[in-house]
C-alpha positions as CSV (number, residue, x, y, z in Angstrom):
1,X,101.1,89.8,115.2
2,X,99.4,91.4,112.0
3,X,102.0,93.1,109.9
4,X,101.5,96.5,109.8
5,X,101.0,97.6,105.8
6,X,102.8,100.7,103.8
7,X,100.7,101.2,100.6
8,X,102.7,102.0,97.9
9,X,102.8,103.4,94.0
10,X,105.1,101.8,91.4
11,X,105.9,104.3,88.2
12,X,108.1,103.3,85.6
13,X,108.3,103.8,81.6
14,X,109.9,100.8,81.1
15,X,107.5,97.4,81.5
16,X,110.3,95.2,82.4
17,X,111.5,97.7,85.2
18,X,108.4,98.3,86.3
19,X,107.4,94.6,86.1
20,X,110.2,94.3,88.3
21,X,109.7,96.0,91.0
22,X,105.4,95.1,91.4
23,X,107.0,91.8,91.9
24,X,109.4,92.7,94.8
25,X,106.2,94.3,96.2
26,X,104.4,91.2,96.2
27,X,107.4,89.7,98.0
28,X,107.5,91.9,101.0
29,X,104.8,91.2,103.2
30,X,104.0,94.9,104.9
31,X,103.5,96.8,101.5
32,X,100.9,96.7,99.4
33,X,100.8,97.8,96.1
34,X,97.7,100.5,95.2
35,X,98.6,101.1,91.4
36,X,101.4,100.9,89.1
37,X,102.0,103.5,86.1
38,X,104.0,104.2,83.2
39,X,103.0,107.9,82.8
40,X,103.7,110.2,85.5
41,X,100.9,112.3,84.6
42,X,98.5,109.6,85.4
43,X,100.5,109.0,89.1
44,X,99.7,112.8,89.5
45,X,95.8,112.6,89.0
46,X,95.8,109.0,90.7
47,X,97.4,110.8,94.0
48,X,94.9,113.7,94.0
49,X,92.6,110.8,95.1
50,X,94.8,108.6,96.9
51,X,96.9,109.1,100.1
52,X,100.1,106.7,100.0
53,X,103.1,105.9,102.2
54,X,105.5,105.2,99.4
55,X,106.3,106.5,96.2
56,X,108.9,104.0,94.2
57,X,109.9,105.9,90.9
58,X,112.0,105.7,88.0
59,X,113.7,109.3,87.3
60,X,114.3,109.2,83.6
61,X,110.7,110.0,81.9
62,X,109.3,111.2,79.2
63,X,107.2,114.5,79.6
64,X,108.1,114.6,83.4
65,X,110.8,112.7,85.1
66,X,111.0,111.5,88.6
67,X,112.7,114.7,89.8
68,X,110.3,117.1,88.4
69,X,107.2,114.5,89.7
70,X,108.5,114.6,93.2
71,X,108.9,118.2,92.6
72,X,105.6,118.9,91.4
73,X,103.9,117.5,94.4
74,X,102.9,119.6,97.7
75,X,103.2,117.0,100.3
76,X,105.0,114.1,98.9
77,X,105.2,111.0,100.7
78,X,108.0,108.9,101.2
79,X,109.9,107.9,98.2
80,X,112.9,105.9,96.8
81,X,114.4,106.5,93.4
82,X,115.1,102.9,90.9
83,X,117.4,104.1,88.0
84,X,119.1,102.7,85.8
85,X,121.5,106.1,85.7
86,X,123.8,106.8,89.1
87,X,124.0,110.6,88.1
88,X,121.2,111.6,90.0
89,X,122.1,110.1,93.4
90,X,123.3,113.4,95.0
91,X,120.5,115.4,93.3
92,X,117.9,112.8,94.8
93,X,119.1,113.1,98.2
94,X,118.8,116.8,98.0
95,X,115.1,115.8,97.2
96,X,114.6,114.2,100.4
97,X,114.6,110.5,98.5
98,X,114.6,107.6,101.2
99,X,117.1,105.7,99.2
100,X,118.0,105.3,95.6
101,X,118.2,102.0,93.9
102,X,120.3,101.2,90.5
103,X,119.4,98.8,88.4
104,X,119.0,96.0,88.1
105,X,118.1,95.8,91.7
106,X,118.7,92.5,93.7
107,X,115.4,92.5,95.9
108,X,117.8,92.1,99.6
109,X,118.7,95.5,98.4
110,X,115.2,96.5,97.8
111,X,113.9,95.2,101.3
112,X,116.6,97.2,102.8
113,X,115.5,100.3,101.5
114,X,112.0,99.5,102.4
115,X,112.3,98.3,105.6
116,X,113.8,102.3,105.9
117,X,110.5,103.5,105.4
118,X,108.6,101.2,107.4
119,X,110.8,102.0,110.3
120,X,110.4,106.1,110.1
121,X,106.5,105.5,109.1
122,X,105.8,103.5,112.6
123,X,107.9,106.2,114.6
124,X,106.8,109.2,112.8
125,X,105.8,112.1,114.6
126,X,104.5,115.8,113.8
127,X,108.0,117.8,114.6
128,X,110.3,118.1,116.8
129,X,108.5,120.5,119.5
130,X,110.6,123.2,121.0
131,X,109.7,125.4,124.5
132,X,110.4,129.0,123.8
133,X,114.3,129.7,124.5
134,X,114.6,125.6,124.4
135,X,118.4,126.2,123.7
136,X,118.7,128.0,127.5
137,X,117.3,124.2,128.8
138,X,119.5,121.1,130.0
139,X,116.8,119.0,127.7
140,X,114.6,119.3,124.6
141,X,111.4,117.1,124.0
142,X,110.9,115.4,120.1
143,X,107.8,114.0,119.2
144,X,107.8,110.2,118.2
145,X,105.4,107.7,118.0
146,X,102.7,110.4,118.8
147,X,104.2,111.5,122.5
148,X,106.6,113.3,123.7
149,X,110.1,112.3,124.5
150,X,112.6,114.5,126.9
151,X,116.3,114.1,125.8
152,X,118.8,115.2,128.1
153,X,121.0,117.2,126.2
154,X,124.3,115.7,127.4
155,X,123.0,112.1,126.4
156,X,123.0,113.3,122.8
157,X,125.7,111.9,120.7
158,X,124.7,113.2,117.0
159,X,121.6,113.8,114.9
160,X,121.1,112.7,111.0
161,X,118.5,113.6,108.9
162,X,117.4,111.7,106.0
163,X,114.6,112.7,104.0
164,X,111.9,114.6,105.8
165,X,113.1,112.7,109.2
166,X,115.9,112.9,111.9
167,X,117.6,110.1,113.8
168,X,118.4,111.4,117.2
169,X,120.8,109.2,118.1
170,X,121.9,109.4,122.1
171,X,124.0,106.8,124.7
172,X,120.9,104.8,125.2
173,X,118.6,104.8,122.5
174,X,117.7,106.2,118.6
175,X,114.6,108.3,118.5
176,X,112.9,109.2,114.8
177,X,110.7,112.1,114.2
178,X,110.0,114.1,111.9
179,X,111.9,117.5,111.8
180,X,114.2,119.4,109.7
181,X,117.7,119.7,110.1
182,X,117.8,123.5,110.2
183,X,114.9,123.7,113.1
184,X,117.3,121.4,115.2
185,X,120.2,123.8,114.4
186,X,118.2,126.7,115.5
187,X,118.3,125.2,119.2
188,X,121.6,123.3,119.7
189,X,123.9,125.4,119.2
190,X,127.6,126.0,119.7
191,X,129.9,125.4,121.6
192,X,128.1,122.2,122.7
193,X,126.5,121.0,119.1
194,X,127.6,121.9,115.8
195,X,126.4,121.0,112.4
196,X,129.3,119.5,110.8
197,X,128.0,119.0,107.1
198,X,124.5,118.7,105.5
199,X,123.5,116.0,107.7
200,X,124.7,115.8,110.8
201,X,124.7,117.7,114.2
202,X,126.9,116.1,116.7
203,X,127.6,116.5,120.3
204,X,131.5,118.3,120.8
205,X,132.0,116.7,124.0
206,X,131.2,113.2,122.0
207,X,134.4,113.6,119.9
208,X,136.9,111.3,120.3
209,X,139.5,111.9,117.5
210,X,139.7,114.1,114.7
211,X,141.9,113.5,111.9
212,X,142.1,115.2,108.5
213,X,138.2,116.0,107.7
214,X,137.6,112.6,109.8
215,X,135.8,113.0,113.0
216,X,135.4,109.7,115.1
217,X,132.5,109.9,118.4
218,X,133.1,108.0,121.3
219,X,130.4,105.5,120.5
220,X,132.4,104.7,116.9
221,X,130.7,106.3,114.7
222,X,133.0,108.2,111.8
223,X,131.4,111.6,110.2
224,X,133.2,113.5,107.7
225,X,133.1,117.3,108.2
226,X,132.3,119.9,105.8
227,X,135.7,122.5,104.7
228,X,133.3,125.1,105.8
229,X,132.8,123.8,108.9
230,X,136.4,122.4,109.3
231,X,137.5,126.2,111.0
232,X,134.4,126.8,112.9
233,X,135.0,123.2,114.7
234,X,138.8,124.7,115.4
235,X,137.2,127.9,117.0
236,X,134.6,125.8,119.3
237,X,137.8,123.4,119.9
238,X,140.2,126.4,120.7
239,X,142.5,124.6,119.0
């Protein structure tokens, strides 16, 4: 079966970093490398042209750096961070950064990160489509892989975002599409979801301890909770 391709844009001051990563590019077989810069301005003019899947940028730039590029752009496609500096983790997240890569890189690291966006790329949808007073409904429908899915409410266990996606997690099976965390708030609410921290909605009736800012669902999965949200989970609890 033909390997499905992600084009991608390498920008980097640095030649050795940059030599770097067009080599880990030529490694993985599904992305395929459209340019390769050293000045951010010159990624800007090459993208007012060019449509890409993949963005892989340095942050620390002269002139512009990576957060300001990403910034700068109107519709930016997917995009991991390399850096040699880990103070910008938190800050590129905020971004919506796929991952974020410290160098030096080892390339199993790299593949993981961009196997990330190959995954929500091939399962990306529009946005999650809501009926008019969807919250009143036993089910919502999200939009993946170009069709609608219906997702029993009750089969829900959380929802993460990461970048511009959401993982709709549920007892059977993981759904991606392409939403924002806030529009999925708007229509699970409480007392049967609640958004716990910046990333996650989960399912109350899902919870299977909670110790400390710890909560533990019943399929395993651990999410820390927010102080903010610690007394609001007390009040939906009644505890």
């Amino acid at each position: 079966m033909k390997v499905k391709q992600v084009t991608c844009i390498v920008l980097d001051d640095e030649p050795l970093g940059r030599e770097i990563v067009e080599n880990f590019v030529h490694q993985t077989p599904f992305l395929t490398l459209l340019a390769s810069f050293e000045n951010p301005i010159e990624a800007l003019h090459f993208l007012e042209t060019t449509e890409v899947d993949l963005i892989l940028s340095d942050i620390q730039m002269p002139k512009l750096n990576g957060l300001e590029f990403i910034r700068s752009l109107n519709h930016p496609p997917a995009f991991i961070f390399i850096t040699a500096h880990r103070d910008f983790a938190l800050d590129s997240f905020d971004y919506g950064a796929i991952d974020y890569l410290v160098k030096p890189i080892r390339f199993d690291r790299f593949l993981k990160a961009v196997n990330r966006v190959k995954d929500s790329l091939y399962k990306e949808s529009s946005m999650v489509l809501f009926e008019e007073q969807a919250h009143t409904k036993p089910y919502i429908f999200v939009k993946v892989d170009g069709k609608l899915e219906k997702i029993t409410l009750t089969n829900i266990l959380y929802i993460e975002a990461f970048g511009d996606y959401l993982k709709v997690i549920t007892t059977t099976d993981l759904f991606i599409t392409h939403a924002t965390l806030k529009s999925m708030e708007e229509v699970l609410l409480p007392p049967n979801f609640l958004r716990v921290q910046r990333s996650f909605i989960i399912n109350i009736a899902t919870i299977q301890t909670f110790s400390g800012n710890t909560l533990i669902l019943e399929n395993g999965k651990s999410i820390s909770i927010s102080l903010a949200k610690k007394e609001e989970l007390y009040k939906v609890l009644g505890i």
